[in-house]
C-alpha positions in Angstrom: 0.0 0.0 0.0 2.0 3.4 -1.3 1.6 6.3 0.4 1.1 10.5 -0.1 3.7 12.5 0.5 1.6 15.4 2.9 3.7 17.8 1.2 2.9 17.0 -2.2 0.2 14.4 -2.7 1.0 14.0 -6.4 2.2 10.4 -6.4 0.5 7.0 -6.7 -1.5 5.8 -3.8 -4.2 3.3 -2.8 -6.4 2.6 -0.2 -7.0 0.1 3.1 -10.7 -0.8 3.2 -12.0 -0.6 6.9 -15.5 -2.0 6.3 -18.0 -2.5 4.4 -20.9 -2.4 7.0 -21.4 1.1 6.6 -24.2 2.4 4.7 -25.0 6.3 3.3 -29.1 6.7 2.8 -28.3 10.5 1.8 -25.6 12.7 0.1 -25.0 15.0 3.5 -22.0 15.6 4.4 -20.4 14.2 8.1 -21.9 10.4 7.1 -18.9 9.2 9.7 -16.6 10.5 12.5 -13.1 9.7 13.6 -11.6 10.7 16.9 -9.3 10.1 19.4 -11.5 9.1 22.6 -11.1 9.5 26.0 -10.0 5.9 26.0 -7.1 6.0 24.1 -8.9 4.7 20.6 -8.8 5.9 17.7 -12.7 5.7 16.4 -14.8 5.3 13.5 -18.2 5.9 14.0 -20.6 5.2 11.3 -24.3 3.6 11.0 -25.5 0.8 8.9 -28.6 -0.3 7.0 -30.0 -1.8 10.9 -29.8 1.9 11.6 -27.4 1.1 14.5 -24.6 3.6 15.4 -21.3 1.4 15.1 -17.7 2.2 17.4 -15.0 1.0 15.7 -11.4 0.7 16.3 -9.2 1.9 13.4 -5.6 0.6 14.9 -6.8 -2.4 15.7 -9.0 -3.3 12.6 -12.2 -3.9 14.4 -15.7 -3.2 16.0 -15.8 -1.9 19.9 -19.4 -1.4 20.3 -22.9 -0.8 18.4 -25.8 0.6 19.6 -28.3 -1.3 17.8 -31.7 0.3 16.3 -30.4 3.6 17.4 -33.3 5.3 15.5 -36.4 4.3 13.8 -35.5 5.5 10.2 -31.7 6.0 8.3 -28.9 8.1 10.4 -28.1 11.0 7.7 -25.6 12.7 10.4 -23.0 12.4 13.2 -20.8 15.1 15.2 -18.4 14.6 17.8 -17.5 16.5 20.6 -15.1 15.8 23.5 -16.8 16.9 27.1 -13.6 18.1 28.6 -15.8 18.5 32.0 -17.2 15.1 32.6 -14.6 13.7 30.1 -16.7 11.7 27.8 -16.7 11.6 24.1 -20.5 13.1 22.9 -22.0 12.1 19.5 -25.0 13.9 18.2 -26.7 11.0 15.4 -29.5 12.8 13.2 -32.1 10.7 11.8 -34.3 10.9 8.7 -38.4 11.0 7.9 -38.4 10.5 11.9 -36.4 13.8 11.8 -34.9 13.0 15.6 -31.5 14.4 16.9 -29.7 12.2 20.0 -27.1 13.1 22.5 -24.8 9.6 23.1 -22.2 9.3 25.3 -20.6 6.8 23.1 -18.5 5.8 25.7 -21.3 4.4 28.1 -23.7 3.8 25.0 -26.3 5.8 27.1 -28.8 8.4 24.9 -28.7 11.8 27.1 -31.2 13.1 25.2 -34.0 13.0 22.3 -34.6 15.8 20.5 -37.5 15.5 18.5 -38.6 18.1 15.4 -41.3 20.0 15.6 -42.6 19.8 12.5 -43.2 16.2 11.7 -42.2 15.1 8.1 -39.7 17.8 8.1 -36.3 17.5 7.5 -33.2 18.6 10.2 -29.5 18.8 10.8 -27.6 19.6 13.9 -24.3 20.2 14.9 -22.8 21.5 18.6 -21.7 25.1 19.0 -19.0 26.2 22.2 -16.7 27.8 23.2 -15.3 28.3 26.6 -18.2 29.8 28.4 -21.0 27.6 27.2 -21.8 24.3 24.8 -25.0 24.0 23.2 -26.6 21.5 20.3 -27.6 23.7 17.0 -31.1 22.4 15.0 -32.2 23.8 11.8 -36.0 22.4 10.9 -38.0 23.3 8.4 -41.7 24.5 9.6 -43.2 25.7 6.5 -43.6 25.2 3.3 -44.7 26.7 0.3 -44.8 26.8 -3.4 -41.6 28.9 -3.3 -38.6 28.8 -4.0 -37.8 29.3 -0.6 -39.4 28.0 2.9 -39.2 29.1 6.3 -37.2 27.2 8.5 -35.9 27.8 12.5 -32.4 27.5 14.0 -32.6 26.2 17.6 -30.4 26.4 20.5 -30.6 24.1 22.4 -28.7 23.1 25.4 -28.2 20.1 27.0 -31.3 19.4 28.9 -33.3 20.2 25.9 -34.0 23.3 26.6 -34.3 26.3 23.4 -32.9 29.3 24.9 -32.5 31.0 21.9 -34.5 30.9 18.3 -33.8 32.7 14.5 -36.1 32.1 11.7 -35.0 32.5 8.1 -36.0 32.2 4.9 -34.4 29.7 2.5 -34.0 27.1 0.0 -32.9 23.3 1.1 -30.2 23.2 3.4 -27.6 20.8 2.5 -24.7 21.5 5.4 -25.1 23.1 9.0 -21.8 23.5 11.5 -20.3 26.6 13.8 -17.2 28.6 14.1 -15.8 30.3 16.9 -13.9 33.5 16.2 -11.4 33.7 18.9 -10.0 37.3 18.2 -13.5 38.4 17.9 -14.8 36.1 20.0 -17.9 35.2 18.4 -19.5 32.3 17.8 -21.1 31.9 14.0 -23.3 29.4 12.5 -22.7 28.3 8.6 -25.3 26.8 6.8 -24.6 25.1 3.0 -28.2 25.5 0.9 -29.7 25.2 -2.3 -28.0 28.2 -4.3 -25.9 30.0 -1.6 -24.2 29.3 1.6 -25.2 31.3 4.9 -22.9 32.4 7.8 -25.4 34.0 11.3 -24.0 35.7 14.4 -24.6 33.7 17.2 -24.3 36.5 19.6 -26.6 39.0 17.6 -29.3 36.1 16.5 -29.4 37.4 12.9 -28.2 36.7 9.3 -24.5 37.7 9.1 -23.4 37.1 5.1 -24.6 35.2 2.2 -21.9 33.9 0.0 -23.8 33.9 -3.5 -22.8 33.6 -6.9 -25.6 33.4 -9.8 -25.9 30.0 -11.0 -24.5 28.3 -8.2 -25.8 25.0 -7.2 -26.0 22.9 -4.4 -23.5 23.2 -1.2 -22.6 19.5 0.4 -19.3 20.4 2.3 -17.8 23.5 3.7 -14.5 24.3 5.5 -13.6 27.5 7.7 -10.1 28.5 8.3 -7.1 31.1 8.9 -5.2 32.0 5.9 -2.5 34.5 6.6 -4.8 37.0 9.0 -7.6 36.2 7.0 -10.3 33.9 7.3 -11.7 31.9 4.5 -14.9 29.5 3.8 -13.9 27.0 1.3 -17.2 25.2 -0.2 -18.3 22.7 -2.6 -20.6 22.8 -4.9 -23.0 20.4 -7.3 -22.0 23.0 -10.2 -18.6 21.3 -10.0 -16.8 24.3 -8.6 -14.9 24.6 -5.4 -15.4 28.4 -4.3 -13.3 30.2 -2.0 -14.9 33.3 -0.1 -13.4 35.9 2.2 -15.5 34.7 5.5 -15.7 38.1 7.2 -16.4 40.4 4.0 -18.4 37.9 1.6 -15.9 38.4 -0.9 -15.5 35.9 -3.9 -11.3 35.0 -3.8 -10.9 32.3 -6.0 -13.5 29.5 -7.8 -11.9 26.1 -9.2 -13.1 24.3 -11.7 -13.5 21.0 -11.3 -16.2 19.5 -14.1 -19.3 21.0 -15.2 -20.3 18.6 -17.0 -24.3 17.0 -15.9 -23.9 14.8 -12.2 -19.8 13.9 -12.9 -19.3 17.6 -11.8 -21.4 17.2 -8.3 -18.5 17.9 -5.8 -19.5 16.2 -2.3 -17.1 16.1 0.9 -14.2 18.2 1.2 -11.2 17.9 3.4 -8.1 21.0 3.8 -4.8 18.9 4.1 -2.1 21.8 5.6 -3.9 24.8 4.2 -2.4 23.8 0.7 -4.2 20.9 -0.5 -8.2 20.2 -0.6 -9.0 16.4 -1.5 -12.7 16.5 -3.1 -15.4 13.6 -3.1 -17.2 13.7 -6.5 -19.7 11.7 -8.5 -18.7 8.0 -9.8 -16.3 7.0 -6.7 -13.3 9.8 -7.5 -11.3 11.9 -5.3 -9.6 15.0 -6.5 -6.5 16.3 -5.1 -6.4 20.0 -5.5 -3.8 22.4 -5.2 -5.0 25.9 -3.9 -2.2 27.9 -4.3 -2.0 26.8 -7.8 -5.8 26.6 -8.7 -5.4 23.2 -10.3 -6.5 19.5 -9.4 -3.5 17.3 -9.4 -4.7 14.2 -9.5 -7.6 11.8 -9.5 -8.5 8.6 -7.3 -10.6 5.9 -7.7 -11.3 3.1 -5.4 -14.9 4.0 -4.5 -17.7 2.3 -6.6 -20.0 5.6 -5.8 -19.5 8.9 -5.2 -17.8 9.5 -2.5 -19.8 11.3 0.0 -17.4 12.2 3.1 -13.7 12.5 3.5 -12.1 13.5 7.2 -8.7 13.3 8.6 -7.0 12.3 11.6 -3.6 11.3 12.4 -2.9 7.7 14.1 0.2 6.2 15.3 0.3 3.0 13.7 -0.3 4.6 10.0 0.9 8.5 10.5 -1.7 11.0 9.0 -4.4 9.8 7.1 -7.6 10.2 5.2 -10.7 8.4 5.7 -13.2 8.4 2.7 -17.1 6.9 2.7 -18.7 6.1 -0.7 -22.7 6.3 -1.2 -24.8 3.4 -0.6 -23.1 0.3 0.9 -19.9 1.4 -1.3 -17.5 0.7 2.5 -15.1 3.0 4.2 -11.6 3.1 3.3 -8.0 4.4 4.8 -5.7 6.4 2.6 -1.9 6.8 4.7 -0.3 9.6 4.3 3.8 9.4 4.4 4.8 13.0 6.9 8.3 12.0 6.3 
């Protein structure tokens, strides 16, 4: 099994498959996790057609635990977030048609909490916002809709009781993508949202709309990345026009838009991952990855070891194989391990 030079992934490289339990019912991004937990393993969580929420060990090449049935209908979502207080790995799991969000503590298998939609039929992401006064669970539902172009839908937040303690209504098309920033020079807390047409940034603090990152013609948003660039802050997207667009976070500028293939579904650009602020690798229709360069504008190379397209790719490094990517194709098309050679 070759490996990718992190400095310049241009060589030859394939992939270790991890398992082929997993299955994707929908093209959202964050199908999987991986972590470190607080016992020392290095985790893949992922759910299967049984709907159960599966723990598995990466180093050691097998399952820990599954929570079996953990919802009624398909898990669409996952996020991860490490309860430095109690010390205990959290896992939000969002579920389709049944549209209900749960708190795990995967470490104890034990649901904390069940939050349920209110607007039946609807659909809903989540993710968790904090910082290092507060942490709370974000939930965007739909509760109307309309022969429009655009609905009205609600951002909740919640905390972790269940309580709302704070609510923002918006209208807009289907939201593909939902996660939160923390600013820590301005310290302010944003949430991002990837839709039908446009992405959204909202200040948490304010409760209100802070940019729309629009471009005409633009299509879908699966995937999107935040990060610090040389003082300035950038929102990296992808897009089902086959473009990867890079936007100046704070002013809503346009920087720089690749083009990746425009060409009917082979251009729909899924799951994105940043590898060192220089490279992005980009899951896209019929099982390829793209390795772009972003200084340069240009994709690199292509990989293919996925049957489908390949939905979400994440990173993490791990001791026994150094840094590496993790990639999940549509369907019951398996998870699979690309190393990446540091040295």
């Amino acid at each position: 099994m070759k490996k990718i030079n992190s400095k310049n992934p241009e060589c030859n490289i394939h992939s270790k498959n991890l398992t082929n339990e997993s299955y994707v019912y929908m093209g959202l991004d964050n199908t999987f996790l991986t972590f470190k937990s607080v016992n020392d393993i290095y985790c893949l969580i992922f759910t299967n057609e049984e709907k159960s929420i599966i723990c598995f060990d990466i180093t050691n090449d097998k399952k820990v635990n599954e929570i079996k049935n953990a919802h009624e209908f398909y898990i669409i979502n996952f996020r991860h977030q490490f309860d430095k207080k109690e010390k205990r790995d959290l896992i939000l799991s969002i579920s389709c048609y049944d549209n209900n969000i749960k708190l795990w503590n995967i470490n104890s298998l034990e649901c904390l909490l069940n939050i349920k939609n209110e607007n039946e039929g609807g659909e809903s992401l989540s993710c968790f916002l904090n910082n290092n006064e507060y942490n709370y669970i974000i939930s965007i539902n739909y509760i109307s809709t309309s022969n429009n172009s655009s609905s009205l839908y609600k951002i909740n937040t919640i905390d972790f009781n269940g309580k709302i303690i704070q609510e923002m209504t918006d209208y807009n098309n289907r939201t593909f993508f939902i996660d939160s920033f923390y600013d820590k020079e301005l310290k302010i807390n944003y949430i991002i949202t990837g839709n039908e047409g446009y992405s959204k940034s909202y200040n948490f603090q304010e409760n209100k709309m802070y940019h729309q990152y629009f471009e005409k013609d633009n299509r879908g948003h699966h995937s999107i990345i935040i990060y610090n660039d040389i003082e300035i802050i950038k929102l990296i997207e992808s897009s089902f026009d086959g473009n990867i667009r890079i936007w100046n976070f704070h002013s809503g500028i346009l920087l720089n838009k690749i083009t990746t293939n425009n060409i009917s579904n082979a251009g729909w650009l899924y799951g994105i991952c940043l590898w060192n602020n220089d490279y992005l690798f980009v899951g896209c229709y019929k099982g390829i990855i793209k390795v772009i360069d972003l200084k340069k504008g240009a994709i690199l190379k292509e990989l293919k070891e996925h049957k489908e397209q390949v939905i979400c790719i994440k990173n993490i490094k791990i001791p026994k194989f150094g840094d590496c990517l993790i990639s999940q194709g549509y369907g019951s098309n398996g998870i699979k391990l690309w190393p990446i050679d540091i040295s």
